[in-house]
C-alpha positions in Angstrom: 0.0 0.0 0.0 1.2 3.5 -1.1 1.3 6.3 0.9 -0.9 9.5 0.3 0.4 12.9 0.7 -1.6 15.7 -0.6 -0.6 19.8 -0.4 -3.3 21.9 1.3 -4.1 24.6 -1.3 -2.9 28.2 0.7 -5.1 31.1 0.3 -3.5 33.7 -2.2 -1.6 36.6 -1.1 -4.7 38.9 -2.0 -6.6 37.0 0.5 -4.3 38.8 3.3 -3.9 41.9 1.9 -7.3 43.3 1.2 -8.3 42.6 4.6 -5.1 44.5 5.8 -5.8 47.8 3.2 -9.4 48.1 4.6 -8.2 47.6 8.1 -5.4 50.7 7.2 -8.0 52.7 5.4 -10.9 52.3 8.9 -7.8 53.3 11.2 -7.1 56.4 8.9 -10.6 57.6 9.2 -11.1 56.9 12.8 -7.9 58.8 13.8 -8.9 61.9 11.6 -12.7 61.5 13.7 -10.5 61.9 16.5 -8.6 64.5 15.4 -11.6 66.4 14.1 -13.4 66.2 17.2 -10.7 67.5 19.0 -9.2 70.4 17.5 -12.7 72.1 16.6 -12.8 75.5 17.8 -13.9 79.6 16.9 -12.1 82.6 17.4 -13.3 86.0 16.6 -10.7 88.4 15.0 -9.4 90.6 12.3 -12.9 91.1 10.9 -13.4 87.1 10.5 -15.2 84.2 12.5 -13.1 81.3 11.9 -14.2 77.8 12.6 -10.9 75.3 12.4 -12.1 72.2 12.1 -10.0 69.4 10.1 -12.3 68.5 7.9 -14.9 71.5 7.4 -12.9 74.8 8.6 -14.2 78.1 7.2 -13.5 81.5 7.8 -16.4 83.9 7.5 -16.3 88.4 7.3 -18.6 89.5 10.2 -19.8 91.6 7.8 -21.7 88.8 6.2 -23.3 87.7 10.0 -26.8 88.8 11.2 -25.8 89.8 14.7 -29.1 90.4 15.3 -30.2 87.0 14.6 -27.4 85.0 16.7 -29.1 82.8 19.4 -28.8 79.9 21.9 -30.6 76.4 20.6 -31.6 73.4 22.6 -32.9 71.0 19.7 -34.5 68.5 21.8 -37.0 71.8 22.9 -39.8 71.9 20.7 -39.2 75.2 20.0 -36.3 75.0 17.8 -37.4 72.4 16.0 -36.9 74.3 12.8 -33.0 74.0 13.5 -32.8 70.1 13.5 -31.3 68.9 10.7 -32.9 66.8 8.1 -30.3 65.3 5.5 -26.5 65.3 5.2 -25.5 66.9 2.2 -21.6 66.3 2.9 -20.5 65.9 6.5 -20.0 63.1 9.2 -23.5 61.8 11.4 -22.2 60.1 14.4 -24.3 59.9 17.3 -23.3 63.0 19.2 -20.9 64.3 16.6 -22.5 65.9 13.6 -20.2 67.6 11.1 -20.0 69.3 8.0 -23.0 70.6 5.4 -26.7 69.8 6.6 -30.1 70.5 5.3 -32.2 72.2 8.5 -36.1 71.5 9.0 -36.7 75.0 7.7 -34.7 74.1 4.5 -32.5 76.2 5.4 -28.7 75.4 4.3 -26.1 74.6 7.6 -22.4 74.2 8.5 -22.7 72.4 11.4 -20.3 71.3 14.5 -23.0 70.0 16.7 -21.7 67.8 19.3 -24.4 68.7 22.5 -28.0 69.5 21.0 -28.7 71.5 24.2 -26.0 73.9 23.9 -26.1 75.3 20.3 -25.3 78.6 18.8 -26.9 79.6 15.9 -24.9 82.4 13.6 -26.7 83.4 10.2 -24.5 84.0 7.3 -26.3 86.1 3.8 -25.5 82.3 2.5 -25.9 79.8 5.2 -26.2 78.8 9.1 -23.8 77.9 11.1 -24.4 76.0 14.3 -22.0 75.0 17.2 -21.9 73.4 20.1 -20.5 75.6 22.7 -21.2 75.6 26.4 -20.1 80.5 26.0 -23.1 81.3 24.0 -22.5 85.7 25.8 -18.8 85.1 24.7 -19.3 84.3 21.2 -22.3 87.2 21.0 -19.8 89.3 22.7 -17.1 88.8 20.7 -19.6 89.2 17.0 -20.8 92.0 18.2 -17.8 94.0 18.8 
């Protein structure tokens, strides 16, 4: 009787290194979420508001702001329901981190860097609204109307 010896067929190389790309490219993204998150901020100066952001940073005359249409938001109140956003035209919708270009309920057109929905600032633009999470609503008011 003859013995039997047979190769195991190994997986391809390709078989390892997709799985290794997509695993690079979902590290890449969650690092930059991090980032993004983090380093999110407004300063008021030089005749600009400037919102750095990593992904959706923009710098905006005060000229162009309706100071007398800047205003705290809770959107869980009824009240300022017309603020909630309705569709993501080109941002990032995480569960308490919502970033980038939105569509409001009023149809109105948003930058948004909404990470509390109770503590929102709401800054209209000639183009667009901006809203923000920020726990110094007087300070930022303060510091557009100056």
């Amino acid at each position: 009787m003859e013995n039997y010896a047979h190769t195991i067929i190994t997986p391809k190389i390709t078989a390892f290194i997709l799985p290794m790309v997509l695993l690079v490219v979902l590290l890449t993204i969650s690092i930059g979420l991090i980032c993004s998150m983090k380093y999110t901020g407004i300063s008021v100066g030089n005749g600009f508001l400037t919102v750095k952001s990593l992904f959706y940073g923009r710098k905006v005359p005060i000229g162009d702001i309706n100071l007398e249409g800047v205003k705290s938001l809770n959107l869980d109140e009824e009240r300022d329901k017309d603020y909630r956003i309705t569709a993501r035209t080109n941002g990032i919708g995480l569960p308490g981190y919502r970033v980038g270009w939105m569509i409001l309920h009023n149809n109105h057109k948003a930058l948004t860097y909404i990470t509390d929905r109770t503590k929102v600032v709401l800054i209209p633009t000639k183009d667009f609204d901006i809203l923000i999470s920020t726990d110094d609503f007087d300070g930022i008011r303060n510091a557009l109307s100056k």
